[in-house]
C-alpha positions in Angstrom: 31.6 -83.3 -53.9 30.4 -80.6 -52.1 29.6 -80.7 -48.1 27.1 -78.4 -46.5 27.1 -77.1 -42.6 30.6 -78.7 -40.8 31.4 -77.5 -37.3 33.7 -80.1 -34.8 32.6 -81.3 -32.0 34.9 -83.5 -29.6 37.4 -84.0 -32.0 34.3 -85.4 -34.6 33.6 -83.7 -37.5 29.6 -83.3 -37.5 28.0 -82.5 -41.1 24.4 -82.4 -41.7 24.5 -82.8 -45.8 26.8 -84.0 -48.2 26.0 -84.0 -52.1 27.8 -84.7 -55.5 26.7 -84.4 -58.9 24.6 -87.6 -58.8 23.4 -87.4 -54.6 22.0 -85.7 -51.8 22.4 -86.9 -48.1 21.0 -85.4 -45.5 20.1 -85.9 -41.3 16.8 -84.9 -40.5 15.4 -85.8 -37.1 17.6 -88.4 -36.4 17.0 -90.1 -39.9 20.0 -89.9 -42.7 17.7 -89.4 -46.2 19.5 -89.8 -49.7 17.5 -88.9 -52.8 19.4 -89.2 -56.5 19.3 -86.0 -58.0 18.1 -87.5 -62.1 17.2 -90.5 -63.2 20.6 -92.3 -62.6 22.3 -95.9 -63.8 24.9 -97.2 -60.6 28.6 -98.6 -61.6 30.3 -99.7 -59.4 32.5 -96.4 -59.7 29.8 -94.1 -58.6 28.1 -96.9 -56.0 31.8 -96.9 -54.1 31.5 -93.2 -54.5 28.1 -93.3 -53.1 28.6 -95.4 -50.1 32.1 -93.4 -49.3 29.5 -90.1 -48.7 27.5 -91.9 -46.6 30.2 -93.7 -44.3 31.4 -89.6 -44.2 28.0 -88.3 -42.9 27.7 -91.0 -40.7 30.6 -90.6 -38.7 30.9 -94.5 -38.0 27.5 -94.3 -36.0 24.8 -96.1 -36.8 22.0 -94.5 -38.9 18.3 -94.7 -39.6 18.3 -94.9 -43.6 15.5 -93.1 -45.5 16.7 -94.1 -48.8 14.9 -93.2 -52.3 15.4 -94.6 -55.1 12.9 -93.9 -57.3 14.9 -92.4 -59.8 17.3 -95.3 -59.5 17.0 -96.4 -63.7 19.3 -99.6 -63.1 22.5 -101.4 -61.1 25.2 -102.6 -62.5 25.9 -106.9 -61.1 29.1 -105.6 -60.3 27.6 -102.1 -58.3 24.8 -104.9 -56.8 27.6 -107.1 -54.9 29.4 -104.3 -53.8 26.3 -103.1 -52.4 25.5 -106.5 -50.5 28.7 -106.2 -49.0 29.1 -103.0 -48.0 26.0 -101.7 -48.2 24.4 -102.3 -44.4 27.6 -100.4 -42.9 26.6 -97.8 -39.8 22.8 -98.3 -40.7 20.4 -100.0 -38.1 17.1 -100.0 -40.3 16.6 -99.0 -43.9 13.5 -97.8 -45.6 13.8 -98.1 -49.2 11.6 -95.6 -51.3 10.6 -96.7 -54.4 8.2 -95.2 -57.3 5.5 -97.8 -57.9 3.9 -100.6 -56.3 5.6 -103.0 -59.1 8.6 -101.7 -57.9 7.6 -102.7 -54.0 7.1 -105.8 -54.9 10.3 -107.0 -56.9 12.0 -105.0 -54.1 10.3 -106.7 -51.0 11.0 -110.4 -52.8 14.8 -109.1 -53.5 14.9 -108.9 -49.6 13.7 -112.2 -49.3 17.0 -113.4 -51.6 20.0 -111.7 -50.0 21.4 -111.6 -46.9 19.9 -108.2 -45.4 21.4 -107.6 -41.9 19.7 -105.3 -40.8 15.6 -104.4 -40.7 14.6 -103.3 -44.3 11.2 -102.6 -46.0 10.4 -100.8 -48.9 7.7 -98.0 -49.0 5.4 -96.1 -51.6 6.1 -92.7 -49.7 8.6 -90.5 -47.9 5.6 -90.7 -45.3 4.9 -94.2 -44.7 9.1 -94.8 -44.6 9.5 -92.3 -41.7 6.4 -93.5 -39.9 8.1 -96.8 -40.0 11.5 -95.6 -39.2 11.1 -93.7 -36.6 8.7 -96.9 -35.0 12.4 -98.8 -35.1 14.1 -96.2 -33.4 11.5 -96.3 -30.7 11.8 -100.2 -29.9 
């Protein structure tokens, strides 16, 4: 795991980007983006992995969540429930990027099936996702 641009601040350890072999996270504008670095399958082992470098960038605040997972190839049931449980943590509105309009639409009816906490729509673009997100931050 390697983590990019520390300094302290108040006895809070600030980063800006945090990245493994399989992830990049990074604050931009008030936004926390992730992007997968290759087309990737989640297990549960890497998803706990994933979500622990996110609860680290987030410093137990609550984030605006540009997530992308277009190159996100499948999901392990096992990585999918950890996910519904954990998966909202420090986040108050999550814009899922996803590669085709297919895609949007399998995600927008999974939305519509679990328990999502939190506001949550899925976009075509990087664009449209932090249009939308930084509406939410402004309400």
């Amino acid at each position: 795991m390697l983590i990019l641009v520390i300094f302290t601040e108040k006895s809070r350890v600030l980063m800006d980007s945090i990245e493994n072999q399989h992830i990049r996270f990074w604050l931009e504008n008030g936004i926390l983006f992730s992007e997968y670095k290759y087309p990737f399958e989640m297990t549960l082992e890497n998803s706990k992995e994933i979500y622990e470098m996110r609860s680290k960038i987030s410093n137990g605040e609550g984030q605006y969540f540009c997530y992308d997972i277009s190159k996100l190839k499948s999901m392990t049931s096992e990585a999918r429930k950890y996910g519904e449980m954990n998966g909202q943590e420090n986040l108050i509105a999550s814009a899922i990027i996803v590669n085709s309009i297919f895609a949007k639409f399998i995600y927008s009816i999974f939305l519509q099936l679990y328990n999502v906490k939190i506001p949550t729509k899925a976009f075509k673009t990087k664009e449209e996702a932090v249009i939308w997100l930084n509406t939410m931050k402004n309400k």
